[in-house]
C-alpha positions in Angstrom: 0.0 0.0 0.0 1.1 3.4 -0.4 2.6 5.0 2.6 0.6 8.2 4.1 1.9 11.6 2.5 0.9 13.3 5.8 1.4 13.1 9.0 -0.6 12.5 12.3 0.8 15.3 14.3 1.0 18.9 13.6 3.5 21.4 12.9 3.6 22.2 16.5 4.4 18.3 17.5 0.8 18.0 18.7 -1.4 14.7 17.6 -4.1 15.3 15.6 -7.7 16.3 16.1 -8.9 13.0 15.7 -7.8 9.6 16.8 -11.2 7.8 16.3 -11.0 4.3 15.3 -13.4 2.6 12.9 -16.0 0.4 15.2 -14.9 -2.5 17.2 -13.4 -5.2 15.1 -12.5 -3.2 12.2 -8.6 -4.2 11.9 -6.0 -3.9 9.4 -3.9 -6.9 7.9 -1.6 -6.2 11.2 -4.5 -6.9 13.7 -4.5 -3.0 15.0 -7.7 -0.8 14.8 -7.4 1.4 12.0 -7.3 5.0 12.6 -9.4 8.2 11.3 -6.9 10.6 11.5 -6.8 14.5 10.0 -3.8 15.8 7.9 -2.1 18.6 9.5 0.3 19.2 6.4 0.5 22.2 4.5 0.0 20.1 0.9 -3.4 18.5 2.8 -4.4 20.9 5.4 -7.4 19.6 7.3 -7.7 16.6 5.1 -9.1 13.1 7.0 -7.8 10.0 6.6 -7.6 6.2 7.6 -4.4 4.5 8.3 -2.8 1.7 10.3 -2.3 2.4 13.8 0.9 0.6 13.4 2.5 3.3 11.1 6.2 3.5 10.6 6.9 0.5 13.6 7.9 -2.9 12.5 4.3 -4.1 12.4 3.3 -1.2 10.1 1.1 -3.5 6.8 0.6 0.0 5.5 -2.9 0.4 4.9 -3.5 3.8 4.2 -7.0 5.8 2.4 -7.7 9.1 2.2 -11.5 9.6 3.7 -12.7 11.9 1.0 -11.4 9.0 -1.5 -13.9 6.4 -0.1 -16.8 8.8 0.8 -16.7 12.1 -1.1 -16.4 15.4 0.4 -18.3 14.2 3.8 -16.4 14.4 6.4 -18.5 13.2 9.1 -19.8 9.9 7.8 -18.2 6.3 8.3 -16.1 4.9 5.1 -18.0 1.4 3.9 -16.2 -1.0 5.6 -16.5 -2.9 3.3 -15.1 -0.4 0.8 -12.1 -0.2 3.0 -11.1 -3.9 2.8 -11.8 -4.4 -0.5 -9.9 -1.1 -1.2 -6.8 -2.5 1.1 -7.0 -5.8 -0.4 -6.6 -3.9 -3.9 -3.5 -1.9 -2.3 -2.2 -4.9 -1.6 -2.6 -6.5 -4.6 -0.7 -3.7 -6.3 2.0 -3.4 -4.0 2.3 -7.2 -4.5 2.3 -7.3 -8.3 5.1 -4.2 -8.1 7.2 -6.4 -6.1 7.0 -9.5 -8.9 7.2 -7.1 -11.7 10.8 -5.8 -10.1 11.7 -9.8 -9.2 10.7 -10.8 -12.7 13.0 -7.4 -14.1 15.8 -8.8 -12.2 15.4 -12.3 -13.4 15.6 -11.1 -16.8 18.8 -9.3 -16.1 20.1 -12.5 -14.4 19.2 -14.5 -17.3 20.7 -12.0 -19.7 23.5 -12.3 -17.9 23.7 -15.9 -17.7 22.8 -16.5 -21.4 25.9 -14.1 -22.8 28.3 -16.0 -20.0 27.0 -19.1 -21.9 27.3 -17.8 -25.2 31.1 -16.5 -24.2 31.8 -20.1 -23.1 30.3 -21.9 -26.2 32.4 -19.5 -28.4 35.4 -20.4 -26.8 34.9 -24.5 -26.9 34.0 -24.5 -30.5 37.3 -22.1 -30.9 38.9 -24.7 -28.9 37.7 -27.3 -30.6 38.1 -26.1 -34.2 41.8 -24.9 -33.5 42.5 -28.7 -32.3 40.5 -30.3 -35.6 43.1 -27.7 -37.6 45.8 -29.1 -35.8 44.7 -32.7 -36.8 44.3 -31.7 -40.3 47.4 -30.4 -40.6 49.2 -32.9 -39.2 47.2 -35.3 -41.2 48.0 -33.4 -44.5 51.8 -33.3 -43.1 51.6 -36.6 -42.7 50.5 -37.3 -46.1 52.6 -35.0 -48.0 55.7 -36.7 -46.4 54.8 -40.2 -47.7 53.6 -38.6 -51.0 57.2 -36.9 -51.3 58.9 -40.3 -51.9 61.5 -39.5 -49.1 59.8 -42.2 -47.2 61.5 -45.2 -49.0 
C-alpha cells in the first residue's frame, strides 16, 4: 500500500484532532484498529484519513486511504467497511504485483546475464575445438605430403 503523505501530528508536534478508530473489530492486515486521523500538512491541510495504527513501527502492513477517496467530500460519515477492505485488499494487490514485476526485471537481467556468460563459453569451446580439428588436419596433411614426397622409401 502506499505510505501516508501526511502526517498525524501537527506542525507544533501535537497529535491530531482525531484519533477515532473505525467500530470494534474493524482491523488492518496487522491486527490494530485502524485510525481516522486528519492531515495537518500544508499540501493537505485539514484533510481526514484512515491509516494503520501501526505506522512506521515494525508491524506497520501500510494500509492507508484518504477519507474523501472512499466517501466524497463528507467528512463526518463512516467509510463502507466494506469499501475499506476491498480497497486495502486492492492496495495490496498492487504493491504485490510491483514487487513481482521488479523480481521478474531482475530475473531477466540475471538470465541475460547468464545466457551471454554461456554464449562466451560456447564460443570459446568451439574455438577450442576447431583450432584442435586444424591441428589434426594439418598434421594429417603433413603426414600425407611426407609419404607422398617419396623421401619415405
Amino acid at each position: 500500500m502506499r505510505r501516508p503523505t501526511t502526517s498525524s501530528t501537527s506542525a507544533t508536534g501535537s497529535r491530531a484532532s482525531s484519533l477515532n478508530a473505525l467500530p470494534p473489530g474493524e482491523t488492518c492486515e496487522c491486527g490494530e484498529l485502524i485510525l481516522h486521523l486528519t492531515s495537518h500538512t500544508p499540501k493537505n491541510p485539514s484533510r481526514r484519513f484512515w491509516r494503520c495504527r501501526n505506522f512506521e513501527t515494525p508491524k506497520d502492513c501500510g494500509f492507508f486511504l484518504w477519507d474523501d477517496f472512499v466517501q466524497g467530500q463528507g467528512a463526518e460519515r463512516q467509510p463502507d467497511l466494506e469499501l475499506l477492505k476491498i480497497m486495502h485488499e486492492l492496495e495490496d494487490l498492487k504493491r504485490k504485483h510491483d514487487e513481482l514485476s521488479r523480481k521478474l526485471e531482475e530475473s531477466k537481467k540475471k538470465n541475460n546475464k547468464l545466457q551471454r556468460k554461456l554464449d562466451c563459453e560456447t564460443m570459446k569451446n568451439n574455438v577450442a575445438f576447431f583450432s584442435v580439428g586444424f591441428a589434426v588436419l594439418l598434421w594429417v596433411v603433413g603426414l600425407g605430403l611426407f609419404f607422398t614426397s617419396g623421401k619415405f622409401k
